[in-house]
Residue, then its C-alpha position, 0 to 999 in steps of 0.5 A: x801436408x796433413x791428410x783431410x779427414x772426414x770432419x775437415x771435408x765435411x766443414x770445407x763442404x759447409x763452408x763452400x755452401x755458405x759462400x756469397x753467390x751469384x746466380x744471375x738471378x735464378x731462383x733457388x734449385x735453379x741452374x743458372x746461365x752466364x749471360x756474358x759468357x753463355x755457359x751455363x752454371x750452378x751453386x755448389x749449395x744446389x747439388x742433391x745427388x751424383x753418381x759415377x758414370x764411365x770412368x773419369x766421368x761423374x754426373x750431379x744432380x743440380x736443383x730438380x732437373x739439371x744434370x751435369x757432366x763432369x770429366x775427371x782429370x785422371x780417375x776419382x777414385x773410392x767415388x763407386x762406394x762414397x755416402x757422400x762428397x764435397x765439391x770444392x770450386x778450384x781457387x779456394x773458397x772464394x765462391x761456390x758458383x761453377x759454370x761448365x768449363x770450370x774446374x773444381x775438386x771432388x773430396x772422398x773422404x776415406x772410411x778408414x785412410x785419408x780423404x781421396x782428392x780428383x780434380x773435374x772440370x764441368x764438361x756440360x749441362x745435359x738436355x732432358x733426352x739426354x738424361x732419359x738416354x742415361x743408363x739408370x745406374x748413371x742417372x743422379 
């Protein structure tokens, strides 16, 4: 297997980001909500920001207000001092719609090695208060 370098994360990021989506009819920068399921869900394309939160946590900013939690299955590694990510939707490329409950991957890509890999579930969409209740260094 051939390490990912930082011009493959960045084109697999691309590429995430144009795949057709279903946003239930939400505008754009907007989260959505899955009617069938009641879960609520987002485009890869609508994060703007993340940051790390207590190990294996990681919070994205989704459109203007929405913030997700997201739990890592095992520990996202080099995520402390990253410029940027990508978010990869589990099951490839066939869409970039995540709803809570999903699972995904976080890409790193490595200054100096290979890109670093963890795999997220979405946990939750998180209400104003708790956003406002977020210590500053973990508010996306």
């Amino acid at each position: 297997m051939r390490p990912l370098t930082a011009s493959a994360v960045v084109s697999a990021l691309a590429l995430a980001a144009c795949a057709p989506t279903e946003t239930g009819g939400s505008g754009p920068g907007m989260a959505a909500n899955d009617p069938s399921s009641g879960r609520q869900c987002f485009s890869v394309s609508q994060v703007n920001n993340y940051t790390k939160g207590s190990p294996g946590q990681v919070f994205l900013r989704v459109g203007r207000s929405a913030v997700y939690e997201l739990q890592a299955a095992g520990g996202c590694q080099d995520l402390d001092f990253a410029q940027q990510v990508a978010l990869v939707p589990d099951g490839g490329m066939a869409g970039s719609r995540l709803c809570t409950d999903d699972w995904a991957r976080v890409i790193v890509p490595g200054s100096t090695s290979a890109a670093t890999v963890c795999r997220v579930r979405i946990s939750r969409q998180l209400t104003e208060a708790e956003v406002a209740a977020l210590p500053p260094r973990h508010r996306p």
